[in-house]
N, C-alpha and C positions, 0 to 999 in steps of 0.2 A: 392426662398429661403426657405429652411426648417428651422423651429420654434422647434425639436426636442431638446431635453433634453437628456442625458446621464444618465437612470436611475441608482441609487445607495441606496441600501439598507440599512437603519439607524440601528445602530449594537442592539438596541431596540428588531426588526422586524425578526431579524435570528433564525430559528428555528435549533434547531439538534438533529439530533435521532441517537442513540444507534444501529448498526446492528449486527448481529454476522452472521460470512459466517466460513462453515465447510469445510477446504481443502482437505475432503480426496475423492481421486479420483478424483480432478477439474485438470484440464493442469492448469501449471505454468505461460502461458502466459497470457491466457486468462482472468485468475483469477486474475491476477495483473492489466489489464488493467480496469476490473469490477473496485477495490478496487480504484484506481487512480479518476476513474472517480465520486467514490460516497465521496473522499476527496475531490477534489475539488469544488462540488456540480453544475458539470454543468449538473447534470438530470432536476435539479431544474427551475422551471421558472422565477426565480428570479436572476440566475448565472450573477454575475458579473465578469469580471475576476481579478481586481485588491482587490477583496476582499475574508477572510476564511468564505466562507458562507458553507461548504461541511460537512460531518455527521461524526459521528466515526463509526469505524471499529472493531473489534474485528475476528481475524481469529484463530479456533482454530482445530489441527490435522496438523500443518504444515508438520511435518516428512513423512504426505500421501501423498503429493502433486506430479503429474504426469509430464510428460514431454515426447515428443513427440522425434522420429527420435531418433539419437544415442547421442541425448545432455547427457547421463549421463555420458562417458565416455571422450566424446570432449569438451562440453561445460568449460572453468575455470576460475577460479577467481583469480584477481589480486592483492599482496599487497606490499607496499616499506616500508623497517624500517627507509629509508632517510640516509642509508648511501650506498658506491659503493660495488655491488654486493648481494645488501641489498633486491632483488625482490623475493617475495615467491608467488609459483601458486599453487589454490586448484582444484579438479575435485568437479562437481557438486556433485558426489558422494559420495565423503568423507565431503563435506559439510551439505548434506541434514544427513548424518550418525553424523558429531558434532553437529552443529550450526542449525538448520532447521529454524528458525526463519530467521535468517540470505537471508535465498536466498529469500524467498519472501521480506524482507525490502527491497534488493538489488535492486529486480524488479521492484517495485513500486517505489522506491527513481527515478531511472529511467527515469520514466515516467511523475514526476512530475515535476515543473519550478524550474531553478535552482538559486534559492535566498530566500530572508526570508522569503516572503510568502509559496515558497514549504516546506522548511522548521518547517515553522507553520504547513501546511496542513501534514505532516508528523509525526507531535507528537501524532496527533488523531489515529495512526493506534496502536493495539494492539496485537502484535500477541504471540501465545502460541504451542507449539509443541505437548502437549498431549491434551484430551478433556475440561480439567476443565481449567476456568479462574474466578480473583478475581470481576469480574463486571456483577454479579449477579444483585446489587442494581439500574443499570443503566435502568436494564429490558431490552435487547437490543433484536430486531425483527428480524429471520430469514429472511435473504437476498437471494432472488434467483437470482439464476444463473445459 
């Protein structure tokens, strides 16, 4: 009979840091799977998984961000206004041209669990399409990748 315990971290003990990752020139996929994983903080050796123990994020240069194979043209994006006939499709294209913020949230929402806690672990992501963001103060540490 194992005497083990179900380690959980007292919300005291949670440390989180500040990272900032530059998308330009990183693949779209990869770079979301990075960010996913450093939201929900299972690098960490402390990863729980029913708890936000993961770090923030800051991405900034979204509009650079790469993608492999002919996703620019085939890849699209799905949305309903809720009524019939009401489905509007966008190409990755014209996405990463409006909204650039937009495809990487997309990616990463993804990737993450689907309820409050991904949710949580989602509001920590910041992302920005040109170089400059407002979280200067947070001091946040180049993230490699």
């Amino acid at each position: 009979m194992n005497s083990f315990k179900t380690f959980s971290l007292p919300k005291e003990k949670r440390e989180r840091n500040w990272y900032i990752v530059d998308a330009e020139g990183q693949i779209l996929g990869r770079l979301s799977s990075l960010i996913a994983k450093k939201l929900r903080g299972k690098d960490k050796a402390d990863f729980t998984p029913h708890i936000d123990n993961g770090d923030f994020i800051v991405v900034v240069n979204a509009d650079k961000v790469q993608v492999t194979g002919r996703k620019l043209e085939d890849k699209k994006y799905y949305r309903h206004s809720g009524y019939p006939g009401g489905i509007k499709e966008t190409s990755l294209k014209k996405m990463l041209q409006t909204k650039p913020e937009q495809v990487i949230y997309k990616a990463v929402k993804g990737m993450l669990p689907r309820n409050r806690l991904g949710r949580a672990q989602l509001k920590k992501l910041k992302i920005y399409s040109g170089p400059e963001h407002p979280h200067q103060a947070q001091q946040p540490t180049p993230l490699e990748t």
